[in-house]
N, C-alpha and C positions, 0 to 999 in steps of 0.2 A: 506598659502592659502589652503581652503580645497577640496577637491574632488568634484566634479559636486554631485548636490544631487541629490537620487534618489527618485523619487515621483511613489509611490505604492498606487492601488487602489484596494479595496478589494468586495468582488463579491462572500458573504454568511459569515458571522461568528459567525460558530458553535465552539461546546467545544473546536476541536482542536486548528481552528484559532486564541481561544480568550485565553488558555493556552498555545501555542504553538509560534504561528504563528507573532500574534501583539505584545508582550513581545522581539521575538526574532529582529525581523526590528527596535523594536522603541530601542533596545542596540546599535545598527549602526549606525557608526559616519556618517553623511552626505544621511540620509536614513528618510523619511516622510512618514507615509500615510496621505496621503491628502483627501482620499473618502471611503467610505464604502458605499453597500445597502445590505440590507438582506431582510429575506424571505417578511416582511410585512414591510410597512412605523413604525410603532409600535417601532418592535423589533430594526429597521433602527436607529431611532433618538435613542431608548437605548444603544448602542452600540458605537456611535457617543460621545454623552455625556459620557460616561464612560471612553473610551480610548483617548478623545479629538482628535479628526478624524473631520475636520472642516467642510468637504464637503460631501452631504448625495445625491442622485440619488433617483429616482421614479422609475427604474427599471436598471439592468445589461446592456443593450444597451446603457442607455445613460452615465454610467460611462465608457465604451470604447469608448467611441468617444470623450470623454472629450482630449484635446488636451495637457495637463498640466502632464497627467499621461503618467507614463513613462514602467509601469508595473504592471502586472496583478496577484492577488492572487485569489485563484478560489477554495473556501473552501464549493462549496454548494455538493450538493446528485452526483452520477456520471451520473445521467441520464441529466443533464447539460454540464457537462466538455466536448463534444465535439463541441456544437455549442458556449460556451463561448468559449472556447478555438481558434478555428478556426477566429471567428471573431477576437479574440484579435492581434493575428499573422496576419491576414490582416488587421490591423490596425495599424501595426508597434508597439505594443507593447510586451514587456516580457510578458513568463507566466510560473506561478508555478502553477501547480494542482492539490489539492488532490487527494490522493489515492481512491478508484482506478481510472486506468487511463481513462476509459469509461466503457458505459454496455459491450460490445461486441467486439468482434475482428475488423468487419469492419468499427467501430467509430472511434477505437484507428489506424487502418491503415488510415482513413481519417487526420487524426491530424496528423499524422508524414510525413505524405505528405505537408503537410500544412508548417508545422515546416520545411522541408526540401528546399522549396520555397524562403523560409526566413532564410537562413544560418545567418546571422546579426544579429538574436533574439534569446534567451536564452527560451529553451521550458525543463521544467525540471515538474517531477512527485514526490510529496511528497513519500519518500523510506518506506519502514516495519521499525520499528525502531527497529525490534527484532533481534539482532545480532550486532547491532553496536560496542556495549559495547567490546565484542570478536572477531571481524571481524578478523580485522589483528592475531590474534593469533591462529585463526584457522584454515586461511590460510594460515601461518610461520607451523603450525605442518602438514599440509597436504604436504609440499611442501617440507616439509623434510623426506618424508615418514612415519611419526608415525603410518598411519593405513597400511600401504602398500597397496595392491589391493582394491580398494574398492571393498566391496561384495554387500553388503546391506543396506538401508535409512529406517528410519521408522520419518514420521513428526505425532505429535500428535497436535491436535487442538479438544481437547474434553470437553467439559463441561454441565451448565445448566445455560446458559443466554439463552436457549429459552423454558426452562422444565417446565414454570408456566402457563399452556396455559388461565387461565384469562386474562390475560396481554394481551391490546392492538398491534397487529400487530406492528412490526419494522421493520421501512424501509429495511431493510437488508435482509425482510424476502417478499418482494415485486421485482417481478425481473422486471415490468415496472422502477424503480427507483432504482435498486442493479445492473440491469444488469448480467450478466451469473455467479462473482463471487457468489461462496457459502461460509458462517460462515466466518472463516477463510484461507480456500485455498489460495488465491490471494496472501495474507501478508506474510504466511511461505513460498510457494515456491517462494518468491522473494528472500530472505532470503537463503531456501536452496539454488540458484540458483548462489549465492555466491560461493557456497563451491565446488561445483559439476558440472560435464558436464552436455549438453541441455539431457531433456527426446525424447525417441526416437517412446514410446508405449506408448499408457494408455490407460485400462479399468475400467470402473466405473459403480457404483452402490448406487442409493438413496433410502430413503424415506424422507416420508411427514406422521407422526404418526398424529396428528391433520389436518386435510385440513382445516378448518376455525378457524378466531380468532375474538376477538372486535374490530370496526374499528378506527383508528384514529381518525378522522375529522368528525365521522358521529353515527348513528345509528345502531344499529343490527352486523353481522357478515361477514366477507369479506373470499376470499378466501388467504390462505398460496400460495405461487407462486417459493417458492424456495427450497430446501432441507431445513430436520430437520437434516437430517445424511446421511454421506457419506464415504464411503469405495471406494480410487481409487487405484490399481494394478499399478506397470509403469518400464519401462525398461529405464535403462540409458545408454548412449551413453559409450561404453567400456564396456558394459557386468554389470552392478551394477542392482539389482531388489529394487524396494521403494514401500511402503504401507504407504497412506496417510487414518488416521483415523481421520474423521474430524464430529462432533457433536457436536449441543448445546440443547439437548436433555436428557441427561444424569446428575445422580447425583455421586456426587465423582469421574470423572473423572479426569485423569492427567494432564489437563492443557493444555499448550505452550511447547510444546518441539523438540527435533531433534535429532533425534540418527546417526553417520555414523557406519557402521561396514566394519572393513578391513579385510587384511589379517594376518597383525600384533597387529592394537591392536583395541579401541574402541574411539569416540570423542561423547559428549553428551553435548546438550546444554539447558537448562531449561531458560524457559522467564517466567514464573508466579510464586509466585508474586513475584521476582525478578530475571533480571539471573543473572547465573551460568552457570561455564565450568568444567565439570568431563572428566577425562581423563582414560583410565584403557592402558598397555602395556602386551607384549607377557610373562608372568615370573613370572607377578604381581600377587598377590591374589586379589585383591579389587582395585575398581577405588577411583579416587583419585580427590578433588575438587583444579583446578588451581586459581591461584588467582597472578594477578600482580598490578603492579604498580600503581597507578591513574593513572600519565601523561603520562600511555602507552595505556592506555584504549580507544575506541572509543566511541562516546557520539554525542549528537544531535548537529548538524549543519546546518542543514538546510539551514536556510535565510541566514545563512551567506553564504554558497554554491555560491546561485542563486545569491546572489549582487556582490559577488567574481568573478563569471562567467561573470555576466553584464559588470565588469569594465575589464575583461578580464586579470585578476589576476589569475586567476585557470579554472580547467574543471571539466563539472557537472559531479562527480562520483556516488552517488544517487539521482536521477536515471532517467534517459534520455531518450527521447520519442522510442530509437532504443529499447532499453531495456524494456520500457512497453510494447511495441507491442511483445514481445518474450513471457512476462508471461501473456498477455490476451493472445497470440495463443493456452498457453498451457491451461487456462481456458474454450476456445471454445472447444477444443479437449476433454475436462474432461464432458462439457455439452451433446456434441452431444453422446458421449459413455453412458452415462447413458441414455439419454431421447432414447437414439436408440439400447441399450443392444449389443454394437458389441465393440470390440476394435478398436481404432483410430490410425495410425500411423503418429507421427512428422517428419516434418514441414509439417502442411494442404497443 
């Protein structure tokens, strides 16, 4: 006989959900989705028909109240994920929620309040997927000393996804519907956040090179509402200094990446377009690109995580409503330092 099934209903599916997200539940044995609604009735019934999803909703309300469903995937914009989220949890159902975990710090403390209420229900945050591959290996070389003190962090998150400024405004680029994360901040320090102790300082600094673009859904020109570039300073808990260069501004920039610097040696991790772990030690001339095993590698798990935690076979390790509310704190603290030119000291 097989495992009680689980009946997941899903509430927006965009790129991720529908590369990601529905591939990865409908591989699990005793695992349905039974509902979808997305942004418009339209997109709803295409999506339905596509993945054979039997059951379609008129709006997100009434797919959690549906009494059938057992679990909630929550793949729309983050200016959502805290009143879907909330309801769901008092609804008695699971929730997985796209990244990121809300606009703001005091959304995401709503939610884990909420979640905390409901110890019985599984409230997990889709993780950065950058670093998975290497996780465990980078924290097996930290923990054996390879860099010894940490000195220094450098995260790069530089590019030109947003240097065409004909291109239509992206949400990403609207902080009614992005909320405080900028570009990439959010994803890599979740990531670094892995390797390293909590930030203790941070000072920041933006621009906005274009203030308007063409608007999605309308006519004429809207305003830009979030950084194009960001330069944030920040002290790590044990004396470590981190410079986060983050732009989608720029051409021929470096990408994805994550530098530690010790006191012995060096750890470097490249996520575009694929990662890599470079190592360099105290002796060496030249760093040196790691490379292990497949079946030692970490890799996306996801769904399987949150059904695993459901049936209470395992614990969510990425990444848990405690742990978003840590990296939106450090997001408000990066907002208010820029938009307020002072330095901010962690925990608000």
């Amino acid at each position: 006989m097989g495992k009680k099934t689980i009946q997941i209903g899903i509430v927006g599916a965009g790129a991720n959900t529908k590369s990601r997200h529905i591939p990865g539940f409908q591989a699990i044995e005793d695992v349905e989705i039974i509902g979808v609604v997305n942004s418009t009735p339209a997109s709803t019934e295409k999506v339905a028909r596509k993945y054979a999803i039997p059951q379609t909703y008129t709006c997100w309300q009434e797919l959690i109240e549906d009494p059938e469903i057992d679990a909630v995937l929550i793949g729309t914009w983050p200016n959502l994920h805290c009143d879907i989220t909330c309801m769901a949890l008092e609804a008695g159902k699971h929730v997985l929620t796209e990244a990121r975990m809300a606009r703001n710090l005091a959304e995401a403390q709503k939610m884990l309040k909420v979640s905390q209420a409901r110890p019985d229900l599984i409230a997990q945050i889709v993780p950065s997927p950058f670093g998975l591959k290497y996780n465990q290996e980078v924290i097996k070389l930290i923990s054996q000393q390879y860099l010894g003190k940490l000195r220094e962090v450098v995260v790069l998150g530089a590019d030109n996804s947003f240097w065409d400024y004909s291109k239509k405004l992206h949400w990403r680029q609207d902080k009614e519907i992005s909320g405080n994360n900028v570009l990439t901040m959010g994803i890599l320090h979740e990531t670094l956040s892995r390797w390293v102790p909590p930030t203790e300082r941070v000072f920041a600094q933006s621009s906005i090179f274009e203030p308007q673009r063409p608007a999605d859904h309308s006519q004429g020109l809207v305003d830009v509402t979030l950084p194009e570039s960001l330069q944030v300073v920040t002290r790590i808990a044990g004396g470590a200094n981190a410079i986060y260069h983050l732009s989608g501004s720029i051409l021929f920039g470096p990408g994805l990446q994550i530098h530690l610097y010790g006191s012995y040696g060096t750890i470097k991790v490249h996520f575009t377009p694929e990662e890599k772990l470079y190592v360099g030690h105290m002796g060496e001339e030249e760093m040196k690109e790691i490379q292990i095993p497949k079946e030692e590698q970490g890799h996306w798990r996801v769904e399987e995580e949150f059904i695993g935690a459901i049936r209470g076979e395992e614990i969510v390790h990425h990444t848990d409503f405690a742990t978003g509310v840590q990296y939106m704190e450090f997001t408000e603290a990066v907002t208010r330092s820029y938009e307020n030119n002072e330095p901010v000291t962690l925990p608000l």
